[in-house]
Structures are given as structure tokens and as C-alpha cells.
DSSP file (Angstrom, degrees, kcal/mol; ACC not computed):
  #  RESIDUE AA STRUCTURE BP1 BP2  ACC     N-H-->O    O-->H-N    N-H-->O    O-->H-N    TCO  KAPPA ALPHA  PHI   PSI    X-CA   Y-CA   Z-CA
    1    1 A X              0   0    0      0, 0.0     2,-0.5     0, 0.0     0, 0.0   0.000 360.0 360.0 360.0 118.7    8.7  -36.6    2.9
    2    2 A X        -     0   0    0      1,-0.0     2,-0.5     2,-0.0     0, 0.0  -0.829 360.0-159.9-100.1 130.7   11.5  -33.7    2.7
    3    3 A X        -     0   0    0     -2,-0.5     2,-0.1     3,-0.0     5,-0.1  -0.959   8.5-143.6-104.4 118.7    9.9  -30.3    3.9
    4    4 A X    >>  -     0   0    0     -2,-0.5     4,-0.8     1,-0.1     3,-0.6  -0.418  19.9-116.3 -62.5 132.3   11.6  -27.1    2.8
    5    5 A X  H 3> S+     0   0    0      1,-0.2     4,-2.1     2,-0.2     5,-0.3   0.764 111.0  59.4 -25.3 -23.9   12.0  -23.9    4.7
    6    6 A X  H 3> S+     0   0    0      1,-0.3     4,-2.4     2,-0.2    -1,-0.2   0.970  97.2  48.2 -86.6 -39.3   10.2  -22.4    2.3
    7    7 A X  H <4 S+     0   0    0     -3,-0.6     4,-0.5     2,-0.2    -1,-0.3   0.711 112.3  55.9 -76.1 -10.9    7.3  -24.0    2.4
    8    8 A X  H  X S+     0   0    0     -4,-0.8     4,-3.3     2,-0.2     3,-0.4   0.884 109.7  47.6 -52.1 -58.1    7.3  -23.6    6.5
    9    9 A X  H  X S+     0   0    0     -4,-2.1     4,-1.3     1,-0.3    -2,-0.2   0.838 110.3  47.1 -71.4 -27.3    7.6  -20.2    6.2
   10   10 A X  H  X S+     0   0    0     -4,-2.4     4,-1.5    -5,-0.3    -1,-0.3   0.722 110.7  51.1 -87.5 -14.8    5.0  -19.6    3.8
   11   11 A X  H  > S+     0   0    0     -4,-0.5     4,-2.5    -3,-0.4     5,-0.2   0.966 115.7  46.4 -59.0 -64.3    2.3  -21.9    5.7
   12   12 A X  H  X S+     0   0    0     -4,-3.3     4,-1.8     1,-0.3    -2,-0.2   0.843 109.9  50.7 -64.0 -39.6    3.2  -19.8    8.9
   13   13 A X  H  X S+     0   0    0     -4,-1.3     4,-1.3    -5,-0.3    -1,-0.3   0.972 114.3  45.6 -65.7 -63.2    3.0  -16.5    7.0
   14   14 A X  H >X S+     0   0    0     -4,-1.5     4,-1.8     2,-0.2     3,-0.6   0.964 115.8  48.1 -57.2 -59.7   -0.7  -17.7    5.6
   15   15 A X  H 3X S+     0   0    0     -4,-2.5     4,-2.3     1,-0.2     5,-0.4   0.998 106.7  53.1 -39.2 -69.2   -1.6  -18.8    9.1
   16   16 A X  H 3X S+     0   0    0     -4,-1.8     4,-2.2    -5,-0.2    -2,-0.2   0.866 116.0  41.1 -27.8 -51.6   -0.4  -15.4   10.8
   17   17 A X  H <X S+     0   0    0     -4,-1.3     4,-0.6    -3,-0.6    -1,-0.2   0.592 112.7  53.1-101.4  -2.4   -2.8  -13.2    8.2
   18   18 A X  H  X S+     0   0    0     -4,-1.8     4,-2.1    -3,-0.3     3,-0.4   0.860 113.8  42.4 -56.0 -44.7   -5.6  -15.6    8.4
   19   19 A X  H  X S+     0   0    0     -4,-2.3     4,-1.2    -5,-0.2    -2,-0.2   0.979 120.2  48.2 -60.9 -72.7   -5.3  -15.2   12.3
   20   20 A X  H  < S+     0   0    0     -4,-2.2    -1,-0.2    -5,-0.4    -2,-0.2   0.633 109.4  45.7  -1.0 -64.1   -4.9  -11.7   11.7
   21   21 A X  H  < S+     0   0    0     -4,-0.6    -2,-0.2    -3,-0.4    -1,-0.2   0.930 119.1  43.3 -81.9 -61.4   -7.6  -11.1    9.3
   22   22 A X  H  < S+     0   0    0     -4,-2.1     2,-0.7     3,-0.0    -2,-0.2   0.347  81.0 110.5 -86.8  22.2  -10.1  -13.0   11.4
   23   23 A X    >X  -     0   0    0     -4,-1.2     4,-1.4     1,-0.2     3,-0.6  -0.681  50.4-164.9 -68.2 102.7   -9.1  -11.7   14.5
   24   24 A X  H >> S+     0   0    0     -2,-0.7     4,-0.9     1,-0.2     3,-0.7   0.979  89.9  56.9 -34.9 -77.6  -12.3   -9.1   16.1
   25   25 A X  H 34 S+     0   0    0      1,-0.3    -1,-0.2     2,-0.2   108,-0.1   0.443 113.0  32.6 -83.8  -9.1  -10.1   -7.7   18.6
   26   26 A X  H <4 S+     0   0    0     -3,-0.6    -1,-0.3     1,-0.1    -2,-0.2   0.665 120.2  48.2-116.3  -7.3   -7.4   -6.5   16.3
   27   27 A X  H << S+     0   0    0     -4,-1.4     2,-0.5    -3,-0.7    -2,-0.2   0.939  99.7  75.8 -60.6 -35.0   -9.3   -5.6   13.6
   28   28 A X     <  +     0   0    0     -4,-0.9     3,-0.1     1,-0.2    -1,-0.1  -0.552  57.3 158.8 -84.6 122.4  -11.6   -3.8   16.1
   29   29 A X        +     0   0    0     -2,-0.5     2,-0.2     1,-0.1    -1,-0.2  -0.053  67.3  11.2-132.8  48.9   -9.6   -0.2   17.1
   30   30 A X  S    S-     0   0    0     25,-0.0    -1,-0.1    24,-0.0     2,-0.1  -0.723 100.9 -74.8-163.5-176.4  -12.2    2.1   18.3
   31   31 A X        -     0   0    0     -2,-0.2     2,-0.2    22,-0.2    -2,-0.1  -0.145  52.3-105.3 -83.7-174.3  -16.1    1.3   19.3
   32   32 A X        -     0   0    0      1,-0.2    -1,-0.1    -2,-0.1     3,-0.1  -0.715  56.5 -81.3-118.3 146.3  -18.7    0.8   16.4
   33   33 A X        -     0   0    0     -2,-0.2     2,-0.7     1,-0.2    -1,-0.2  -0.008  45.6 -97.1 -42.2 159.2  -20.9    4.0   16.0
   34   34 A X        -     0   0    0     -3,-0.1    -1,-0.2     1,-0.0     2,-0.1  -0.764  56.6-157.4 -82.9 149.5  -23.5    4.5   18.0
   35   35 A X        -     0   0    0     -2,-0.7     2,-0.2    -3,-0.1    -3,-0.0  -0.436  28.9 -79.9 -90.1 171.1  -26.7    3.0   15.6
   36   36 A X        -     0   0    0     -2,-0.1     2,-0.6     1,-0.0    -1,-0.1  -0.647  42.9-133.2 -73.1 127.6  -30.7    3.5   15.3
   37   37 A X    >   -     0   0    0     -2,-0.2     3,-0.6     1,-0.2    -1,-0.0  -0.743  15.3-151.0 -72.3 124.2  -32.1    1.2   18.1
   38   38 A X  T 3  S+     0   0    0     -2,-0.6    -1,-0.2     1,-0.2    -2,-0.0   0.819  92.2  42.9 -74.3 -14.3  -34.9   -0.5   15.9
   39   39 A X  T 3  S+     0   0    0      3,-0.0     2,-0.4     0, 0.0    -1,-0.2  -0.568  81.7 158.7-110.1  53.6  -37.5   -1.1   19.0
   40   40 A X    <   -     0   0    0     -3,-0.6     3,-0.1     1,-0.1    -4,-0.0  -0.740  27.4-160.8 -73.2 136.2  -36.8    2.5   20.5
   41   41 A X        +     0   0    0     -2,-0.4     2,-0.8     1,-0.2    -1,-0.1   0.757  66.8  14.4 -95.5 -50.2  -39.7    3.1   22.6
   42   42 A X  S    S-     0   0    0     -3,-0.2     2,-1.1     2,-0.0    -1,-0.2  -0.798  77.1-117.6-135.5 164.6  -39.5    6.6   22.9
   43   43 A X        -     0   0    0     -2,-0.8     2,-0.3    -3,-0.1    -3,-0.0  -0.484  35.7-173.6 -80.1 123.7  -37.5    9.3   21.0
   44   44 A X        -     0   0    0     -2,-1.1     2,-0.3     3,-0.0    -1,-0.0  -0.718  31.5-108.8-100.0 157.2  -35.0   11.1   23.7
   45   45 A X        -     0   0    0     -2,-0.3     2,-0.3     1,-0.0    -1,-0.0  -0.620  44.3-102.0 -75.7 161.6  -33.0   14.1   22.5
   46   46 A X        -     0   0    0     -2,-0.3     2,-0.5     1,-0.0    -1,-0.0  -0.665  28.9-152.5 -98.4 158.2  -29.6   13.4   22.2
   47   47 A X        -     0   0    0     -2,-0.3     2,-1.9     0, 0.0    -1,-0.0  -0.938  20.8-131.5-137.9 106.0  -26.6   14.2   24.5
   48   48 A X        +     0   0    0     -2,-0.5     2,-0.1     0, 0.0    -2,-0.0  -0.437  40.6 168.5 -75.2 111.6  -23.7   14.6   23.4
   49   49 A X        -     0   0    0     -2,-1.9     2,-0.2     1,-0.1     3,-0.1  -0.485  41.1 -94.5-109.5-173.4  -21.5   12.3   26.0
   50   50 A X        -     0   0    0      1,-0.3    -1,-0.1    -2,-0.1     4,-0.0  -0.299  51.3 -90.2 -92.8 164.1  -18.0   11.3   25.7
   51   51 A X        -     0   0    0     -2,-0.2    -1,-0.3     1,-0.1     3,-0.2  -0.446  42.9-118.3 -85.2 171.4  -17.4    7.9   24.2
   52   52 A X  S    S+     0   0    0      1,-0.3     2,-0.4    -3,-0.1    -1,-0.1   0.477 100.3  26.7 -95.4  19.0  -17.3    5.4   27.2
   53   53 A X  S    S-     0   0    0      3,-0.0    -1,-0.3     0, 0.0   -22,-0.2  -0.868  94.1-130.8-162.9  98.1  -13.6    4.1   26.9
   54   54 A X        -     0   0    0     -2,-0.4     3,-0.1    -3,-0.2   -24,-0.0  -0.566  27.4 -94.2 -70.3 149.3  -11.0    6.9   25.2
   55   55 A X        -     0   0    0     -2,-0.2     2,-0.4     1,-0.1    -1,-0.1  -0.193  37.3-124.7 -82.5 138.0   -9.1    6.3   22.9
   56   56 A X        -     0   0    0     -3,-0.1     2,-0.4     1,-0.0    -1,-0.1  -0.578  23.5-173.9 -82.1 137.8   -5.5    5.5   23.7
   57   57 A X        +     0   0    0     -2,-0.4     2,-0.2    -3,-0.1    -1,-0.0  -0.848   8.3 171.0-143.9 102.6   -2.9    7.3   22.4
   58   58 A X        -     0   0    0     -2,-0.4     2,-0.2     1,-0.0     3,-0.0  -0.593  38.5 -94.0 -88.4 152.7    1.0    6.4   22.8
   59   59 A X    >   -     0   0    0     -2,-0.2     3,-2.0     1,-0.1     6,-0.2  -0.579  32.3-125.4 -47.7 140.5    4.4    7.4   21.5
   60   60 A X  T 3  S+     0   0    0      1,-0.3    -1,-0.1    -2,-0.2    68,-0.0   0.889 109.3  50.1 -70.4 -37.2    5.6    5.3   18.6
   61   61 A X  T 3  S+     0   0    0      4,-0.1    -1,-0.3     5,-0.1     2,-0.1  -0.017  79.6 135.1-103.8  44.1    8.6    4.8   20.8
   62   62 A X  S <> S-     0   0    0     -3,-2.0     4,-2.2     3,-0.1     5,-0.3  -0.264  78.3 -78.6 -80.6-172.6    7.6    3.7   24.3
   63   63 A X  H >> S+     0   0    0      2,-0.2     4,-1.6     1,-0.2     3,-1.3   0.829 125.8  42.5 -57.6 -93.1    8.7    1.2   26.3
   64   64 A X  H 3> S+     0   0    0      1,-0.3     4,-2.3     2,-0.2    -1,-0.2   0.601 111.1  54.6  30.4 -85.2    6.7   -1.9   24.2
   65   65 A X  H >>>S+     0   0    0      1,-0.2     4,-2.5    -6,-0.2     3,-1.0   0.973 110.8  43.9 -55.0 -62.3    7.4   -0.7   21.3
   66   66 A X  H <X5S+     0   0    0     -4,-2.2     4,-0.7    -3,-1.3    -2,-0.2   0.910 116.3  48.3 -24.5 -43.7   11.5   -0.7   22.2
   67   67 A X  H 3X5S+     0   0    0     -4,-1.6     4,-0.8    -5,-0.3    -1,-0.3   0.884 114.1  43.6 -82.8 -26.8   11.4   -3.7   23.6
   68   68 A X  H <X5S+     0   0    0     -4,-2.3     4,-1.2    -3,-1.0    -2,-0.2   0.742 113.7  47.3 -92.0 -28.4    9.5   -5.2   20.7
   69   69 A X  H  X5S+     0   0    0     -4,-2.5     4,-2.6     2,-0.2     5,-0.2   0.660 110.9  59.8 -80.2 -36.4   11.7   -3.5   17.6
   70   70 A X  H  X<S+     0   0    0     -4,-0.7     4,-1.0    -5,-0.7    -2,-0.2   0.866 100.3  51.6 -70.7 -32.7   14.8   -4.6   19.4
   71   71 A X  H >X S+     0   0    0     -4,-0.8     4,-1.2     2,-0.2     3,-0.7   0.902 106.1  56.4 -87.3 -59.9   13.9   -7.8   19.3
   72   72 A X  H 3X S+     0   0    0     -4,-1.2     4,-1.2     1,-0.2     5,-0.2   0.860 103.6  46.9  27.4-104.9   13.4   -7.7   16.0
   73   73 A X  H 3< S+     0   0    0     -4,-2.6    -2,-0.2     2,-0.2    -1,-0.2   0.423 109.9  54.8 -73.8 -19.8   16.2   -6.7   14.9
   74   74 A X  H XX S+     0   0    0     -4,-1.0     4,-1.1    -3,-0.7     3,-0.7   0.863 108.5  52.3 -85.4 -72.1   18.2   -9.4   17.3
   75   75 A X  H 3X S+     0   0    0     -4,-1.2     4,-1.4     1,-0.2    75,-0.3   0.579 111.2  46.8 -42.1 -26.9   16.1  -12.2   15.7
   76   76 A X  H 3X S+     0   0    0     -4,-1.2     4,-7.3    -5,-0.2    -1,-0.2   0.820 117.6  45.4 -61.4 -52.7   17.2  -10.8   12.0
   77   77 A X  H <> S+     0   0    0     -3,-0.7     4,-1.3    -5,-0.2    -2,-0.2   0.951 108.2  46.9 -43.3 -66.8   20.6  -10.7   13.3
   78   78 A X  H >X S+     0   0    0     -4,-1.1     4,-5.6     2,-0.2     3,-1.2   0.981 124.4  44.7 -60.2 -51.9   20.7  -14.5   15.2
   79   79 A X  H 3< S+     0   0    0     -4,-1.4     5,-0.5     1,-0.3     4,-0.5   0.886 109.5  56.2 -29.2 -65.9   19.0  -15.3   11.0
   80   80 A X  H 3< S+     0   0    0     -4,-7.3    -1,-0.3     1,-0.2    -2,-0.2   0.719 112.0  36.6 -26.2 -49.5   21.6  -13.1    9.7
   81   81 A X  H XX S+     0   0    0     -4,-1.3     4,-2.0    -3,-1.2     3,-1.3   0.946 120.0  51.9 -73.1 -39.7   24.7  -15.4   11.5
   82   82 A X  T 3< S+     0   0    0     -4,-5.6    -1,-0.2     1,-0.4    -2,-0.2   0.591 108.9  41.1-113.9  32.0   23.0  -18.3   10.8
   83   83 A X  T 3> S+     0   0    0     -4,-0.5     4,-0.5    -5,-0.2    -1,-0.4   0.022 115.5  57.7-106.2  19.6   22.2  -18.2    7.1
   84   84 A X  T <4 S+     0   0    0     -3,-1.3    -2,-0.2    -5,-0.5    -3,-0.2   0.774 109.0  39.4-119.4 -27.9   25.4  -16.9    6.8
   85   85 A X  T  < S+     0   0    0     -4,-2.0    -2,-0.1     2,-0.1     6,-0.1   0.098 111.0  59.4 -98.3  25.7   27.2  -19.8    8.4
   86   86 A X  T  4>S+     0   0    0     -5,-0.2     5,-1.6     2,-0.1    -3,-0.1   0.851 112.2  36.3 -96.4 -64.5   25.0  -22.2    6.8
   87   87 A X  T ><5S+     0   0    0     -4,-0.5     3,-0.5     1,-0.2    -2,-0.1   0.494 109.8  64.2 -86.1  -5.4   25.9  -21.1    3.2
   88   88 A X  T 3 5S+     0   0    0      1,-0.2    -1,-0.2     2,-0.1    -3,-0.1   0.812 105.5  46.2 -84.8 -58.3   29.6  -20.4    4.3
   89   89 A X  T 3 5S-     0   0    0      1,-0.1    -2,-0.2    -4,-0.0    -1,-0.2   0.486 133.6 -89.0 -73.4  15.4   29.8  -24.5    5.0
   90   90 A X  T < 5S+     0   0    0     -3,-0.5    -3,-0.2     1,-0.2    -1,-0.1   0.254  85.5 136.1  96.4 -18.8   28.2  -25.3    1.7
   91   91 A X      < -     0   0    0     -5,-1.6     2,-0.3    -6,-0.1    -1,-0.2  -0.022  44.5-137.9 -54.1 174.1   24.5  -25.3    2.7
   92   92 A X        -     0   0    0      1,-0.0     2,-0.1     0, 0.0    -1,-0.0  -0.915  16.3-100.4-138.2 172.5   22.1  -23.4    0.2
   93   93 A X        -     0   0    0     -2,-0.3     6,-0.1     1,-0.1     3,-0.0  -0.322  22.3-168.2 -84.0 164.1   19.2  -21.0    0.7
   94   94 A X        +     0   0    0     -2,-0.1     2,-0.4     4,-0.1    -1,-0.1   0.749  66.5  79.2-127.3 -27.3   15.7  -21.9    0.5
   95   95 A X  S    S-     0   0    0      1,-0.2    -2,-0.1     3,-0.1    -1,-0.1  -0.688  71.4-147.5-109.2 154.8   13.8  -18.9    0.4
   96   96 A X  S  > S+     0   0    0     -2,-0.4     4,-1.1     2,-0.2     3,-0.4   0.778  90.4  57.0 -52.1 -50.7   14.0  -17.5   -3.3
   97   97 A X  H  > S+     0   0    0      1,-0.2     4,-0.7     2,-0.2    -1,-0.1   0.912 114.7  40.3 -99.6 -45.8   13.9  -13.7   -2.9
   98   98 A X  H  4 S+     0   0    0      2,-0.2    -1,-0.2     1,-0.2    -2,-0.2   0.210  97.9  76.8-117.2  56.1   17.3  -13.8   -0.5
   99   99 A X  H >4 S+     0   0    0     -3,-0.4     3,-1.8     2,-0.1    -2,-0.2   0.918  95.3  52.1 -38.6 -86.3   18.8  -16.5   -2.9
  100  100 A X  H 3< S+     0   0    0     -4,-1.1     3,-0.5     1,-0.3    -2,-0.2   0.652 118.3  32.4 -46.8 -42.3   19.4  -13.3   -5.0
  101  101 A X  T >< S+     0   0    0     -4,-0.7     2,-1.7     1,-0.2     3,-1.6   0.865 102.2  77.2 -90.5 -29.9   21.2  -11.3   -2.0
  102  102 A X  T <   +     0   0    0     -3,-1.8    -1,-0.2     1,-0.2     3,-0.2   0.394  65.5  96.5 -71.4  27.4   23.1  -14.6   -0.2
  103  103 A X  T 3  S+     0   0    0     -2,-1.7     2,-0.3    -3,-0.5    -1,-0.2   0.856 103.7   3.6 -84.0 -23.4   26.1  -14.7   -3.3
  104  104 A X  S X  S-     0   0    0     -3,-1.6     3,-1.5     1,-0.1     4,-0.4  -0.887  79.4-110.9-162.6 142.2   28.2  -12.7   -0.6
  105  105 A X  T 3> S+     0   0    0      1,-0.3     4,-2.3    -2,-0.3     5,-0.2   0.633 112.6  66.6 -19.6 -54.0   27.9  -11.4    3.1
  106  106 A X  H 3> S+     0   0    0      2,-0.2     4,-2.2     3,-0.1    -1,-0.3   0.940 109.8  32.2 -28.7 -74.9   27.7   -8.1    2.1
  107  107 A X  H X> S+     0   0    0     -3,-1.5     3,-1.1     1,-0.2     4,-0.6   0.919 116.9  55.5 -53.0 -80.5   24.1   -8.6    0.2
  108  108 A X  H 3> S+     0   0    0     -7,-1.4     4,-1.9    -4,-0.4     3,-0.4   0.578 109.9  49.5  -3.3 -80.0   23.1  -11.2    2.8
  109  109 A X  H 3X S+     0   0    0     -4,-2.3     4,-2.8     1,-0.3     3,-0.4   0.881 114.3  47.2 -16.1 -77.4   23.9   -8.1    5.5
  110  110 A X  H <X S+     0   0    0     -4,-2.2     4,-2.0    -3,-1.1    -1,-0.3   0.859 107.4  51.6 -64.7 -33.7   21.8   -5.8    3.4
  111  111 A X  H  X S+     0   0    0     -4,-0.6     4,-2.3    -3,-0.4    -2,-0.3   0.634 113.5  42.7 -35.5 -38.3   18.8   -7.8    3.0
  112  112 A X  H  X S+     0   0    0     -4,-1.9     4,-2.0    -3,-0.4     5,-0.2   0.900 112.5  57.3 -84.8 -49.8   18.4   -8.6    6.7
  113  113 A X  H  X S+     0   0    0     -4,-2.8     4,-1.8    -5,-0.3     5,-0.2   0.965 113.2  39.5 -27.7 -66.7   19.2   -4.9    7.2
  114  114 A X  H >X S+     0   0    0     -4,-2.0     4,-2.5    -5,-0.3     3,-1.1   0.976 108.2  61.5 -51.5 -55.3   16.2   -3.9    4.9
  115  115 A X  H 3X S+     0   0    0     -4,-2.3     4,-2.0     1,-0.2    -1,-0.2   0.856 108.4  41.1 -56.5 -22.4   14.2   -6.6    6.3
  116  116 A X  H 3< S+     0   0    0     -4,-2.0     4,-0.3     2,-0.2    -1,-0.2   0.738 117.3  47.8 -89.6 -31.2   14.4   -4.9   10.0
  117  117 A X  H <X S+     0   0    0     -4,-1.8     4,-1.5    -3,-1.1    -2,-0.2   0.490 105.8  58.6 -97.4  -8.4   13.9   -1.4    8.6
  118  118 A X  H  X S+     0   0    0     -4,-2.5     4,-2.0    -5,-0.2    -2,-0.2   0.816 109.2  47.6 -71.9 -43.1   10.9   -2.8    6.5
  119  119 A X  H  X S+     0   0    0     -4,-2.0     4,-1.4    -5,-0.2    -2,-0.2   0.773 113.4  45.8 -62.9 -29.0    9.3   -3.9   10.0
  120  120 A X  H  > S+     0   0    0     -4,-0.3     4,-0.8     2,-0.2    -2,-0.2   0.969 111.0  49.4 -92.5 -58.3    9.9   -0.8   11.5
  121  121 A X  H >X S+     0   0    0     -4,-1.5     4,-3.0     2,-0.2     3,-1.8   0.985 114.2  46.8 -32.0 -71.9    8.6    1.3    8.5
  122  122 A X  H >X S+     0   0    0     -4,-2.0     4,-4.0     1,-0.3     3,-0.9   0.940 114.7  53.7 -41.6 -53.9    5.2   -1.0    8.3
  123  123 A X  H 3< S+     0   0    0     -4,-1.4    -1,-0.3    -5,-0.2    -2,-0.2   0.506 110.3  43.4 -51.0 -19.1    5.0   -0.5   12.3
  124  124 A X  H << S+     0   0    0     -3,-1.8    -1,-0.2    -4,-0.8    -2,-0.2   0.557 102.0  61.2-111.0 -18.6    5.1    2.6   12.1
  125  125 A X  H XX S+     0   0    0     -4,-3.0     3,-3.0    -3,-0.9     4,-2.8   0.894 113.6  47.3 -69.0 -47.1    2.6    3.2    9.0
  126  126 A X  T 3< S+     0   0    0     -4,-4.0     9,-0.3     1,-0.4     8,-0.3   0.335 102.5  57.9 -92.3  32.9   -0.1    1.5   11.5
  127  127 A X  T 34 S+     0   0    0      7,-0.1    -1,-0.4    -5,-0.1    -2,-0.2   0.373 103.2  51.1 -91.0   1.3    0.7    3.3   14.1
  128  128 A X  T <4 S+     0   0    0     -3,-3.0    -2,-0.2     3,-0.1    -3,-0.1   0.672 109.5  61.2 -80.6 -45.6    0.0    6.7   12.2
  129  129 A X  S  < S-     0   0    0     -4,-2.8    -3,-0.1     2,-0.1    -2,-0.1   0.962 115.2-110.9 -48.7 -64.0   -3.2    5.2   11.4
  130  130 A X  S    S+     0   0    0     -4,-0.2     2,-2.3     1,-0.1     3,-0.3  -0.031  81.3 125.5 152.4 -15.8   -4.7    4.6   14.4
  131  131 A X        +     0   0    0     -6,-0.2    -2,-0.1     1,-0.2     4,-0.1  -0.499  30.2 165.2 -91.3  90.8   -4.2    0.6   14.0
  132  132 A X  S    S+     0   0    0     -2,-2.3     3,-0.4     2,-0.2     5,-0.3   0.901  70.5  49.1 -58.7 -58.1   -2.2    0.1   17.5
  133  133 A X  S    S+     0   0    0      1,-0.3    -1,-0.2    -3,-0.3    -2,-0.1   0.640 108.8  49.0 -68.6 -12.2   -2.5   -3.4   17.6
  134  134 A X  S  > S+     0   0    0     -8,-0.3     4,-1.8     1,-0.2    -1,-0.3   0.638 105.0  60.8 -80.7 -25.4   -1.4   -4.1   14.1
  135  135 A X  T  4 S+     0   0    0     -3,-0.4    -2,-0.2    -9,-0.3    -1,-0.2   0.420 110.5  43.1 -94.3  14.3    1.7   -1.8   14.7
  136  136 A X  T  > S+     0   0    0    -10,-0.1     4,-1.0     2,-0.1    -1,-0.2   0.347 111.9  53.8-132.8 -19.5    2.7   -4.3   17.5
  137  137 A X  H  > S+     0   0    0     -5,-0.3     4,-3.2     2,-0.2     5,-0.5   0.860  93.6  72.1 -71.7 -34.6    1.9   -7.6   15.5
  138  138 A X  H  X S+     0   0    0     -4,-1.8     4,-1.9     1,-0.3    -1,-0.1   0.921 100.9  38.7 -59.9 -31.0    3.8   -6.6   13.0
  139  139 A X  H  > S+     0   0    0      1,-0.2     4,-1.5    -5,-0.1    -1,-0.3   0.894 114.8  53.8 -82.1 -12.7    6.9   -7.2   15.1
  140  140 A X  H  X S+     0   0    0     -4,-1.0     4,-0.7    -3,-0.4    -2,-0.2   0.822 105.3  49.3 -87.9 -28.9    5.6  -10.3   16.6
  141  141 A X  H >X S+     0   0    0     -4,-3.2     3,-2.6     1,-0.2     4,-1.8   0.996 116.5  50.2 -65.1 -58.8    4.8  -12.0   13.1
  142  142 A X  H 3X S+     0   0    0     -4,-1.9     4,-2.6    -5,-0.5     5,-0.4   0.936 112.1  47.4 -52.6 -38.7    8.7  -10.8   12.3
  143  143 A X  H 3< S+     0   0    0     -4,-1.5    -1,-0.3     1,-0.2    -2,-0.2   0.679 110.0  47.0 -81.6  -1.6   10.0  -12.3   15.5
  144  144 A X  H <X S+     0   0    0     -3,-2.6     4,-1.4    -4,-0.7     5,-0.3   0.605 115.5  50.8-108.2 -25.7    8.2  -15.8   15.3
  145  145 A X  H  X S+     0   0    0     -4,-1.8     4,-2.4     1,-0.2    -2,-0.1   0.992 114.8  43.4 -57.6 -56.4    9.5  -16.0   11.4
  146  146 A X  H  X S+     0   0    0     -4,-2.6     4,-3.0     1,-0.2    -1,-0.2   0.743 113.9  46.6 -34.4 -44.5   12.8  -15.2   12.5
  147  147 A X  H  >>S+     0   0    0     -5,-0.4     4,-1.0     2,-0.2     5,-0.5   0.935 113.2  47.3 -64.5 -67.6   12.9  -17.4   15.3
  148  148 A X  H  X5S+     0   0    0     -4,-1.4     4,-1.8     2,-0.2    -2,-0.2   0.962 113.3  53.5 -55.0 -28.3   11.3  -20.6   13.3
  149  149 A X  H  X5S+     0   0    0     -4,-2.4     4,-2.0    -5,-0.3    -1,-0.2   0.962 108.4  54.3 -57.4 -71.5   14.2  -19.7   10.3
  150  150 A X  H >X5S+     0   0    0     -4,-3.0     3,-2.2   -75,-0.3     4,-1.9   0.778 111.8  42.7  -2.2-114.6   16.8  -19.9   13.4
  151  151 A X  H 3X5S+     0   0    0     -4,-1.0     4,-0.5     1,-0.3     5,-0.3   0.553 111.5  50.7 -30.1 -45.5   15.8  -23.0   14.2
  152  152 A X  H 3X<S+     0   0    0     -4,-1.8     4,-1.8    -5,-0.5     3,-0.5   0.939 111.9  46.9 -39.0 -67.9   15.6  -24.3   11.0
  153  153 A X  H << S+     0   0    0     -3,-2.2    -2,-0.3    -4,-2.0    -3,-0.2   0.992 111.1  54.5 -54.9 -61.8   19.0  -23.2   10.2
  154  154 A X  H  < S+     0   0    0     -4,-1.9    -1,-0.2     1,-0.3     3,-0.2   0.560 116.4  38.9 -60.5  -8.3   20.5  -24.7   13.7
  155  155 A X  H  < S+     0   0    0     -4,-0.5     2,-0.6    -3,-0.5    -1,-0.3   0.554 109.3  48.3-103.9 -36.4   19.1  -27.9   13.0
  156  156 A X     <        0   0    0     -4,-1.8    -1,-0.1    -5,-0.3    -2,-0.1  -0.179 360.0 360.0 -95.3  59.1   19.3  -28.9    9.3
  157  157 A X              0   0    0     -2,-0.6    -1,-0.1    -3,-0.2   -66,-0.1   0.431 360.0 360.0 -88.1 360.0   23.9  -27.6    9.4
């Protein structure tokens, strides 16, 4: 039974936004209004208090985030070299969409390029949002693809 890259990467990709998706804790980014108690025993006035946990609020480029974009962008990089010496020795590409760019280094080059300023862009929409914990998945999902591609590559040469 021969398994493709492709079909890796797209299992791991479906796992990741299923995990995602039915993950509470990153779906959840702030506390749930407060609601109508349905057994309230008596009516108090309300008081306006402060929420009990404030919301956290970072720079898009702290320390994390650096460490986390950087990383990134070396794990596109290690891909880069080693789809790049893969197809160099005669090997072929698996995944469809950079088929189209791998006919010469250049494209290859831009395609990983894109891909790295596409993570940072996405990371950077849900951190405008409010959705902190998404803007910090987003590199990790990139860095585990990368990684498993890597590994891929360095084993099937």
C-alpha cells in the first residue's frame, strides 16, 4: 500500500481543523455573557462590576509571536531546500497546487515565499479580531505541515 504525500498532508490538515473546530478553549476568547438565572430567588439590582478575568491584550509582535513566525518561515525554508533537491535529482512533486510553481527554483522560491507571508497575513487577521489563540495556531498547524513535508522529503530521496 503506497501512501502519497498528498494524501498525508491532507488527512493532517482535516485533523488540525477538526481539533480546531472542536476545541472549547480556542474557540472560547472571552467569558459567555452574563445570562437570566432561571431559579433567581430574589431580584437584586444590578452592579455594574468589572468582568472577573480582563481581557488580554498583546502586541502582534511580542516575544511568542517572533519566536513562532520565525519558525515558520525556517520550516518553509528547510521544505523549500528539500523539495528543491528532491525534484533537482529527478523526484516529482506530490502536492498539485506547487506542481504548477516546482518547473524552476525561481517559482518553487516564490511559492514557499507566499506560503510564509500567507501565515503571517492569516495570523495577523485573527489577531485584529480578538481570536488570540487562533493567531498562534495558525503558525503551529504551518510548522507541523512543514515539518511532516521535511520528513517526508528526507526519507522517500
Amino acid at each position: 500500500m503506497n501512501i502519497s504525500c498528498f494524501s498525508i498532508l491532507r488527512v493532517s490538515t482535516l485533523l488540525s481543523i477538526t481539533a480546531l473546530t472542536l476545541s472549547s478553549s480556542v474557540c472560547a476568547q472571552r467569558p459567555l455573557p452574563d445570562a437570566p438565572m432561571p431559579f433567581a430567588r430574589a431580584v437584586l439590582p444590578m452592579i455594574a462590576t468589572p468582568p472577573s478575568r480582563p481581557e488580554t491584550s498583546h502586541k502582534f509582535w511580542d516575544k511568542p509571536n517572533q519566536i513562532l513566525l520565525a519558525a515558520a518561515a525556517a520550516s518553509n525554508a528547510a521544505d523549500f531546500a528539500v523539495t528543491r533537491a528532491n525534484l533537482q535529482s529527478g523526484g516529482r512533486e506530490l502536492n498539485p497546487i506547487v506542481r504548477t510553481f516546482g518547473r524552476s527554483s525561481a517559482g518553487l522560491a516564490i511559492n514557499f515565499a507566499g506560503e510564509t507571508v500567507g501565515v503571517i497575513s492569516l495570523s495577523y487577521f485573527f489577531h485584529k479580531t480578538g481570536h488570540h489563540k487562533l493567531e498562534r495556531a495558525v503558525s503551529l498547524v504551518n510548522i507541523g505541515s512543514s515539518a511532516g513535508a521535511v520528513a517526508y522529503g528526507l526519507t522517500h530521496r
